[in-house]
Structures are given as C-alpha cells and as structure tokens.
LOTIPA-893136 format. One record per residue (C-alpha): y, x, z; residue number from 1; chain; residue in one letter. Coordinates in Angstrom, 2 decimals, padded with zeros to 5 digits, always signed. Layout:
% residues N
ATOM       yy       xx       zz  romi  vexpa  vogu
ATOM        Y        X        Z   NUM      A     A
...
% end
This chain:
% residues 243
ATOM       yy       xx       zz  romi  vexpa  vogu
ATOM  +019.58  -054.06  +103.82     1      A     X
ATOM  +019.31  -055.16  +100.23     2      A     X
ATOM  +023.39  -054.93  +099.80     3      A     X
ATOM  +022.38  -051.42  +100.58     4      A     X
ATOM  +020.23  -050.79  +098.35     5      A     X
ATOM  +022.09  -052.43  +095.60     6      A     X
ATOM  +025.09  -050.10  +096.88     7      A     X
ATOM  +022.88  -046.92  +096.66     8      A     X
ATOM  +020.98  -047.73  +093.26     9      A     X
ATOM  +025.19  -048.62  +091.57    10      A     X
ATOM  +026.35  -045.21  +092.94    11      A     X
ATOM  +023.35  -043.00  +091.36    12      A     X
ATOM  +024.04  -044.98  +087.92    13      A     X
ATOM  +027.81  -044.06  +087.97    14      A     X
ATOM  +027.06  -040.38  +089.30    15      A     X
ATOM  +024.53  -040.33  +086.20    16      A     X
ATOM  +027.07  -041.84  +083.81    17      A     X
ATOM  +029.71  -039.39  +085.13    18      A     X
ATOM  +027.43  -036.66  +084.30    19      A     X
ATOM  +026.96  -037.26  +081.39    20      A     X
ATOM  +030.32  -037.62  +080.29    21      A     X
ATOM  +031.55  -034.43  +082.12    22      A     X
ATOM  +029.06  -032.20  +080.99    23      A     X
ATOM  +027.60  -034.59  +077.79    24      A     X
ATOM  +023.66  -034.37  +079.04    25      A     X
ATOM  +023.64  -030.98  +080.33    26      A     X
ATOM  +020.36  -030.30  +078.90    27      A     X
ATOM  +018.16  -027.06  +077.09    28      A     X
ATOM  +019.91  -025.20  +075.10    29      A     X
ATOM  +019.56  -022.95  +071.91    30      A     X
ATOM  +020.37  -019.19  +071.16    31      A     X
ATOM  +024.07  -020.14  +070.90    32      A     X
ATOM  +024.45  -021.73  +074.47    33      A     X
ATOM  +024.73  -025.23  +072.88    34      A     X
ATOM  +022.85  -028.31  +071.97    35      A     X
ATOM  +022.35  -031.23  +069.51    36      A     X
ATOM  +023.82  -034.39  +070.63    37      A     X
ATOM  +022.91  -036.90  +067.98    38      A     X
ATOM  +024.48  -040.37  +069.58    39      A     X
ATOM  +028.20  -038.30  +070.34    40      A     X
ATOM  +027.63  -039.15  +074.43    41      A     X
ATOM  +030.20  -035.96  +074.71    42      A     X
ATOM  +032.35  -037.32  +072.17    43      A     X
ATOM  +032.84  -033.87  +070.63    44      A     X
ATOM  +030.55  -034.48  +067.95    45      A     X
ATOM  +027.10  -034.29  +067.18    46      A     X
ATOM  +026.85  -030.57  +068.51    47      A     X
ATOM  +028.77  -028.81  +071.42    48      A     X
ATOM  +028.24  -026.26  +073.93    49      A     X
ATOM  +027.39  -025.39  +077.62    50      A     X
ATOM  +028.08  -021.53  +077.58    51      A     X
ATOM  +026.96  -020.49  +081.05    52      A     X
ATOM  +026.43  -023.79  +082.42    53      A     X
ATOM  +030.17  -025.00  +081.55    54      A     X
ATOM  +031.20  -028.21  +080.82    55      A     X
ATOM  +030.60  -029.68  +077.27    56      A     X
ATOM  +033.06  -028.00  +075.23    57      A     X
ATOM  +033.62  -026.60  +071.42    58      A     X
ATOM  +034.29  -023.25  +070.13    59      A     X
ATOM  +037.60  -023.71  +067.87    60      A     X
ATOM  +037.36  -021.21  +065.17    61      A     X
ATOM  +034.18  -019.79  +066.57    62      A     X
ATOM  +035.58  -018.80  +070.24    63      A     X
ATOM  +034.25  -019.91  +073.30    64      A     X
ATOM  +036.97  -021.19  +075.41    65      A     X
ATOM  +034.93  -020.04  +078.98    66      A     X
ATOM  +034.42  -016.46  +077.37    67      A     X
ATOM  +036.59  -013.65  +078.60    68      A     X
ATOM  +035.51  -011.62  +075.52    69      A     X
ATOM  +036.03  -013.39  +072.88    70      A     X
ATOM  +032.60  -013.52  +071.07    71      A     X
ATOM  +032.49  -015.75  +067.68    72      A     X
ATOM  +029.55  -017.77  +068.35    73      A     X
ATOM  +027.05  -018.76  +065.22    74      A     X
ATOM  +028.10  -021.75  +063.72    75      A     X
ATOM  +024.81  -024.83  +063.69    76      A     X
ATOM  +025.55  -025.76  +060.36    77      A     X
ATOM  +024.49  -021.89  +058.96    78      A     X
ATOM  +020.82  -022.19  +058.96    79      A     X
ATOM  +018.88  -018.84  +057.75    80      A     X
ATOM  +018.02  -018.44  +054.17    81      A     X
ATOM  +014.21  -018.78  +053.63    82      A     X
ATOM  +012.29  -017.41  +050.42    83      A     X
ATOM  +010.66  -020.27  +048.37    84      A     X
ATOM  +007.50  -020.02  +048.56    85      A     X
ATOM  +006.18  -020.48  +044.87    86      A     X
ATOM  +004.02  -023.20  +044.01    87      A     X
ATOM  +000.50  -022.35  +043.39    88      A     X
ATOM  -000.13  -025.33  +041.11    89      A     X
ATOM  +002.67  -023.75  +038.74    90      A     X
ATOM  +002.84  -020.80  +036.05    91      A     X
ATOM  +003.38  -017.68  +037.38    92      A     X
ATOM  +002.76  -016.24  +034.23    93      A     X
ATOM  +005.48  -017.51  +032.46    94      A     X
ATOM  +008.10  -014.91  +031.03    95      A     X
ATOM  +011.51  -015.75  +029.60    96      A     X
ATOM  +013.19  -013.45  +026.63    97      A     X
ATOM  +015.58  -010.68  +027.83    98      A     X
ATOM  +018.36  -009.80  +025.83    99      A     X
ATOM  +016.55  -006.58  +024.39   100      A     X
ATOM  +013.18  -008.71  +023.67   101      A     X
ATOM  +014.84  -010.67  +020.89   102      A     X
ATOM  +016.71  -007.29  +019.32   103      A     X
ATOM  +015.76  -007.17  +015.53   104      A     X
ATOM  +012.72  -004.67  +015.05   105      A     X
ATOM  +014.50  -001.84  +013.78   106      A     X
ATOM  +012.67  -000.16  +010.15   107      A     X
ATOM  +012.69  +003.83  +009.60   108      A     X
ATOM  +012.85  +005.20  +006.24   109      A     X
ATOM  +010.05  +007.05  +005.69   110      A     X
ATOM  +011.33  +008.94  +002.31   111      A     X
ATOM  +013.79  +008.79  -000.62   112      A     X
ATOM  +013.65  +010.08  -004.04   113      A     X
ATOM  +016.23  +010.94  -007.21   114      A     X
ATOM  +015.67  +008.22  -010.17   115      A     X
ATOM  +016.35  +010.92  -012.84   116      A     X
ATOM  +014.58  +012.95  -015.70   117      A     X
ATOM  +017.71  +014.71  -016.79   118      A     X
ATOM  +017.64  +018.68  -016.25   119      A     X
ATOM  +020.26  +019.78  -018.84   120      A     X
ATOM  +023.84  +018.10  -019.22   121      A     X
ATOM  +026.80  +019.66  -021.85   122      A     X
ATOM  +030.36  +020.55  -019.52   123      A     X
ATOM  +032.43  +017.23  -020.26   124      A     X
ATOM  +029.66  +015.03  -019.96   125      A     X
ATOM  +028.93  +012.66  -017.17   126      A     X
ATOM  +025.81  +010.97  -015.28   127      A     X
ATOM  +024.81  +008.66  -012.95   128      A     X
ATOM  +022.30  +009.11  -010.87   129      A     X
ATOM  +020.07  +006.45  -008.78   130      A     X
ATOM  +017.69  +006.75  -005.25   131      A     X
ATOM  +014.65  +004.89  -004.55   132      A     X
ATOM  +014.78  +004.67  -000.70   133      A     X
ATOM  +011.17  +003.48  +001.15   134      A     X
ATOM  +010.26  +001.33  +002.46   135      A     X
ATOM  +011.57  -001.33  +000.82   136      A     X
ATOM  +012.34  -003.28  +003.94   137      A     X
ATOM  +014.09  -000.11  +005.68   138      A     X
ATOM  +016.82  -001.34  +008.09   139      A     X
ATOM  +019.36  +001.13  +007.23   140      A     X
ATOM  +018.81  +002.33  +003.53   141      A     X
ATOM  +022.36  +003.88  +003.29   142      A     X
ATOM  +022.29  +007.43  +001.46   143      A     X
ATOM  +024.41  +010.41  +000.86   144      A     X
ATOM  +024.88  +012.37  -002.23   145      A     X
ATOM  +025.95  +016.06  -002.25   146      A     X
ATOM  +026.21  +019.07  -004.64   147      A     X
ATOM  +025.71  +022.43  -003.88   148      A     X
ATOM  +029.11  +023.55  -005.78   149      A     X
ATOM  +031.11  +020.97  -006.63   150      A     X
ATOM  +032.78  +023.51  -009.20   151      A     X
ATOM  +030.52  +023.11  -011.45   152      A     X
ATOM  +029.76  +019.75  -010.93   153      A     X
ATOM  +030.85  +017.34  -008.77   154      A     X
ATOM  +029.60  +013.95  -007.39   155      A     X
ATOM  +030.79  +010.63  -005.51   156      A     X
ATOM  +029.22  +008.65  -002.90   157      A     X
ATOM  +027.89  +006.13  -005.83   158      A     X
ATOM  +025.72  +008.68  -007.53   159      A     X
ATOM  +028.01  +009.87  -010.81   160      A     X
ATOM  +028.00  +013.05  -011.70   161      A     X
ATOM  +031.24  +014.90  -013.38   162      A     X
ATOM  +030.46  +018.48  -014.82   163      A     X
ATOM  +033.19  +020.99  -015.15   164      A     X
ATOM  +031.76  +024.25  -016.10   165      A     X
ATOM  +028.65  +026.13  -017.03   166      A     X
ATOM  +026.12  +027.05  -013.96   167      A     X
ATOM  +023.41  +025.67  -012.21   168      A     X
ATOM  +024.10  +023.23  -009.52   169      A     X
ATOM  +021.82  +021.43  -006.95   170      A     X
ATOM  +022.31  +017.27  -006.63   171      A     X
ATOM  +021.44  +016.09  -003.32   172      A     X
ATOM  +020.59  +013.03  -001.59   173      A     X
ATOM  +020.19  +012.40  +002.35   174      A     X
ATOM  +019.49  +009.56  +004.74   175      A     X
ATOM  +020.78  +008.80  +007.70   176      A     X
ATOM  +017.31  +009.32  +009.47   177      A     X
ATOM  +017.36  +012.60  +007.96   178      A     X
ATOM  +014.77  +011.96  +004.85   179      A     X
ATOM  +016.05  +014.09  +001.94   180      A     X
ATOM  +015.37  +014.57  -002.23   181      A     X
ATOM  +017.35  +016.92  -004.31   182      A     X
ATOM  +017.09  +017.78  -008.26   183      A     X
ATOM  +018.31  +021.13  -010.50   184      A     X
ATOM  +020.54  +020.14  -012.83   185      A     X
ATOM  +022.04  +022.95  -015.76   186      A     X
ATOM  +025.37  +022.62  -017.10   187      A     X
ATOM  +025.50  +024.31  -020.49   188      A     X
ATOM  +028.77  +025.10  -022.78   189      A     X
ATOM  +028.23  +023.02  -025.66   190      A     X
ATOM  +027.91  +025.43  -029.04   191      A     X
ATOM  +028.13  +024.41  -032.31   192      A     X
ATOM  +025.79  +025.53  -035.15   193      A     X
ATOM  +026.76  +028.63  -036.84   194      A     X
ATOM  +024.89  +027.69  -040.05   195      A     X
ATOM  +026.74  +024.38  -040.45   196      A     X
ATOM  +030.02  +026.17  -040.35   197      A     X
ATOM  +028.92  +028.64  -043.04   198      A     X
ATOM  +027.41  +025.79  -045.70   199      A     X
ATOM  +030.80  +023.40  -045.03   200      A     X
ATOM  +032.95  +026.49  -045.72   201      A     X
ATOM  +031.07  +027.61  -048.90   202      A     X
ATOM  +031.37  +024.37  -050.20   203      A     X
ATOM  +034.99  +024.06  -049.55   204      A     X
ATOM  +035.57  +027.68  -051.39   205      A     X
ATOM  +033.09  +026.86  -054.75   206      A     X
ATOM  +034.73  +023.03  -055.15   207      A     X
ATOM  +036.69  +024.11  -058.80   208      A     X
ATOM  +039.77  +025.13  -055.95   209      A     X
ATOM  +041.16  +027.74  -057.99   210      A     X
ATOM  +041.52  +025.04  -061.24   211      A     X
ATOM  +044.99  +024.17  -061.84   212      A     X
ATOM  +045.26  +020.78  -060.18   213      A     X
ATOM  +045.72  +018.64  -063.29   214      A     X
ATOM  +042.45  +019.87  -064.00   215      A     X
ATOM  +039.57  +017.20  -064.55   216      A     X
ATOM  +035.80  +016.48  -064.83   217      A     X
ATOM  +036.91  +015.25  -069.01   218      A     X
ATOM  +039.18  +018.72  -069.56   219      A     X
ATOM  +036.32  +020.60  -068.60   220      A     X
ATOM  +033.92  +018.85  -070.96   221      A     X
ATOM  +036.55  +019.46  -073.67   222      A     X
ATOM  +036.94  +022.70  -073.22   223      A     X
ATOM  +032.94  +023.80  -073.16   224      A     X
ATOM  +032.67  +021.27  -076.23   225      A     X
ATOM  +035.65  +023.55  -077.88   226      A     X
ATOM  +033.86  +026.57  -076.79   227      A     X
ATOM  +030.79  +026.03  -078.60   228      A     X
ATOM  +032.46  +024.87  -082.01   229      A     X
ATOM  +034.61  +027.96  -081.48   230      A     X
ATOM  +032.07  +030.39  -081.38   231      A     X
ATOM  +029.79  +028.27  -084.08   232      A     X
ATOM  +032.36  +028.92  -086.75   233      A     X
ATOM  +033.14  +032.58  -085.92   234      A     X
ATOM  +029.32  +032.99  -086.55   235      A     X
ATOM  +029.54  +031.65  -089.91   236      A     X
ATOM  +032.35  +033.55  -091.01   237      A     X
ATOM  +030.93  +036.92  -089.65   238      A     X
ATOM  +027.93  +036.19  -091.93   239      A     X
ATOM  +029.76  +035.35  -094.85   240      A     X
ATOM  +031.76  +038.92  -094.67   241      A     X
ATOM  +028.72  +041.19  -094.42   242      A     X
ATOM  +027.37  +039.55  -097.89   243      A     X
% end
C-alpha cells in the first residue's frame, strides 16, 4: 500500500513537471495572450505566450505562430507613455528666454532736423549740409537727402550741395521711419558792382596815358618850373615896351 502511494504521489510530480515544461505554467494571462515568466521555466525567455490556450510559444517578428490571421501582437517591452506629473514642491513659475525675448529693443526716431542757417548761395559755390536725428539713441538713424531740382542744385547722400544755376531749390532730408525736415535755399548769379568798374576805369583813362612814355614825374616838374619863368619874363618885357 505505501509502494502505492509512493507510485501515485512520483507520477503527479512528473505530470506537474511535464506541464510545466510543455505549456511553461499555463497560468493568467495579459491583454496580449501571454505572461511574465521571471525564472525562464519555458526556456523562451522571461516572457512568452499562450494565445488561445496553446502551448508556450513566441511571436517571431510579432506573429503568432497558432494565428491563422496573422495579427502582430504588442510587444511587453513597449510600455505606454505616461505624462510626468510635475512636482508640487518645484517652480512652476519659472520661465526660460525665447529667442524673440532677448531681441535688442528696437528705438524709433521721433524727428530730424537741417543743421543750417544758409538761405542764399552764389552758382559755383558749394555747401555741406548736416542733420540732427532724435533721439540720440535711435536704432536706425540713417537719412536721405534730396533736392527738389537737381538742375539747379544738386546733392549727394553725404549732405554737399553743388549749385549750377540761378532758381530756388528745396533741400530735403528723410528717415527711414518716415520723419522728414527740408530748407529753401536761393541760388543767385553772382554780379559784380557797377560802380567799381566805373572808378577802376576812370583811373586807368586820367593816369598821364596820353604822355609820351619817356615822360616822368622830374620832366613834368621841369617843364611847369619853365613855364612860370617863361611867362615871368614876357611880363617884364611887355611892361618895359608900353613906357
């Protein structure tokens, strides 16, 4: 009786071992049909599959070798991305710099104006004219000059101005935000004086020119000093003949 026993409790241990090595601890499984199995009992690793109650077994390159269609089972290893969940003890306030917070401030012009007093300038003559732009911190202080006939006087992006002809001409200057001065400038033909002519040629015509040109400052001296002895002597005589 006890040879019996022995007999029946040696058979259930090998029908248990042989269990578990045909179907690896045929025991719950997850979503995927398979299981866990931590100590490799199977010996097909530490995670196989019972699809349908099947013998242990793994899905090479995600098919199930029992499965008549062919469905890609999920992989254990992908577990589902979670959201951190942010730590209450930390910051939450904290901001970091984007690219456009750490852009240089950008500084309008708010006006410009002409450096200049001069109203009047002779055809020939040339000036140079100056801008004061505001503020003085402006970001883009750059400025255009223009004229509003460049016939009469003309002028190049550093402020000079070349006159050509009599007229009145407008010089302006623009920003590139738009801000804008301007000044009248009158180019006049430059006339010389009448009376200055008339006095030099006078001169020229009463300096002795129709003297012979051996002629001299002693001569003439001479000749007045001859004059008078001349006409002292014809005196006397004409006295002496009336007595």
């Amino acid at each position: 009786m006890k040879n019996s026993k022995k007999i029946i409790i040696v058979g259930f241990i090998f029908l248990t071992f042989l269990c578990n090595n045909l179907y690896a601890h045929n025991g719950r499984t997850d979503s995927s049909g398979g299981h866990k199995d931590n100590k490799n009992v199977s010996g097909l690793g530490s995670y196989h599959y019972h699809c349908g109650g099947n013998p242990a077994h793994l899905h090479t390159n995600g098919v199930c070798p029992y499965s008549t269609s062919q469905n890609i089972s999920k992989p254990v290893s992908e577990t589902p991305k979670t959201t951190p969940v942010p730590n209450p003890k930390q910051n939450t306030n904290t901001t970091t710099n984007s690219a456009e917070d750490v852009k240089p401030k950008v500084v309008e012009v708010t006006s410009v104006e002409i450096n200049s007093n001069v109203r009047s300038v002779n055809v020939g003559e040339s000036i140079t004219l100056t801008a004061n732009v505001l503020p003085s911190n402006a970001t883009d202080k750059k400025i255009i000059w223009n004229s509003s006939d460049e016939s009469i006087a003309a002028i190049d992006n550093t402020g000079k101005v070349v006159t050509k002809k009599a007229g009145i001409v407008n010089i302006t200057v623009n920003t590139s935000n738009g801000k804008e001065d301007s000044i009248k400038i009158e180019v006049k033909e430059e006339v010389k004086d009448d009376l200055e002519n008339i006095v030099t040629t006078n001169v020229s015509k009463n300096n002795y020119s129709e003297l012979p040109e051996n002629t001299n400052e002693d001569n003439i001296s001479t000749g007045i000093v001859g004059a008078i002895v001349v006409g002292i002597v014809g005196l006397f005589g004409f006295s002496k003949l009336r007595k």
